[in-house]
N, C-alpha and C positions, 0 to 999 in steps of 0.2 A: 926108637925114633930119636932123631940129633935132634939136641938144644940149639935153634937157630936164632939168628938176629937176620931181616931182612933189613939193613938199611941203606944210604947214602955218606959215604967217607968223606965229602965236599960240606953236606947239610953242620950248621954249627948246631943246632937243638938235636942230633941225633950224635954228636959226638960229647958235647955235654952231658946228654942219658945216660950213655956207657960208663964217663967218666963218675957219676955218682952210683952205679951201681956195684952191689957185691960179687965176685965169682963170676968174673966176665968171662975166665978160664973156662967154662962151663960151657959156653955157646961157641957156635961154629959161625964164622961172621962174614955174609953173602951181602956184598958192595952192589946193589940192583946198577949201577951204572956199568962197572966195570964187567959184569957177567947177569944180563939179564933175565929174568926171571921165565923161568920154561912153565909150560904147559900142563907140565908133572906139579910143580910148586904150584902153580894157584891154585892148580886141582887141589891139593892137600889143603891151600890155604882153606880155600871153598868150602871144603867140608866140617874144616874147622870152627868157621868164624859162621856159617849157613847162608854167606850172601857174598855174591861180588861189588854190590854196592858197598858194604860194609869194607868192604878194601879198598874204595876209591877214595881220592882227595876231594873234593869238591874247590880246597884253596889254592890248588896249582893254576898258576897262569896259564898253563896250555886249556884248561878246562875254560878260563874266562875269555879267551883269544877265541877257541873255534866257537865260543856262544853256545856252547853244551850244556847249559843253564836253562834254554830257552826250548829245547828238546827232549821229548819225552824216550829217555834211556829205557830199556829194558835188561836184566841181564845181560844178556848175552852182547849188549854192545858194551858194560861195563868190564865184562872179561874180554873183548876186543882190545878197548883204549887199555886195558892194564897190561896186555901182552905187546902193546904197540909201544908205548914208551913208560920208561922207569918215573918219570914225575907224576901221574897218575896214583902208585902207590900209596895209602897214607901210613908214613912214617913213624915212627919205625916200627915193624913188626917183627914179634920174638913168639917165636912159637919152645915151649918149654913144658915136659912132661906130657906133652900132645893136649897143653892145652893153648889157644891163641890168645895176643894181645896186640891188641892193632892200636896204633896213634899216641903222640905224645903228650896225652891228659897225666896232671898231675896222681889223680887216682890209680890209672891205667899203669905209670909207673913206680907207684906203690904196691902196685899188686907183682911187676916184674921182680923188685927188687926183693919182697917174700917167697917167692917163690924160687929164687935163686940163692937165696941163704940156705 
């Protein structure tokens, strides 16, 4: 299994992460804007992380625009909106040794950056 980074090359807090990280040489680095995320990936994501919610944003403005706050999601429309557009994703996700790490908590990125030493 590849060392991945799913993130956004535009996002300033997800080019900051890379920049404080070790052994970036390590990961393979998948731009969700520029090639978005296939059917194949979330499924892996999926299985990884045990929830499509768990890989949604809740802070993207497309989420607070269609009012998807005030609607009761189930899976399967969480893996919709995350196959429908890349700001849905929460950023950034590195899947490393097969194991996941979704979002940029300072913990979350502590645990990247061991794990990549």
């Amino acid at each position: 299994m590849n060392n991945k980074i799913y993130y956004l090359a535009s996002c300033d807090t997800c080019r900051k992460i890379i920049k404080s990280l070790p052994n970036t040489d390590k990961l393979e680095f998948h731009d969700i804007r520029q090639n978005p995320i296939t059917v194949a990936e979330l499924d892996e994501m999926y299985k990884l992380s045990g929830s499509y919610e768990a890989l949604f944003s809740k802070k993207a403005q497309l989420y607070k625009s269609l009012d998807l706050k005030n609607k009761n999601l189930k899976e399967l429309d969480f893996k919709k909106y995350l196959l429908e557009h890349y700001t849905f994703l929460s950023r950034p996700v590195f899947i490393i040794d097969g194991k996941i790490y979704i979002g940029n908590s300072q913990k979350n990125i502590l645990e990247v950056a061991k794990a990549l030493s």
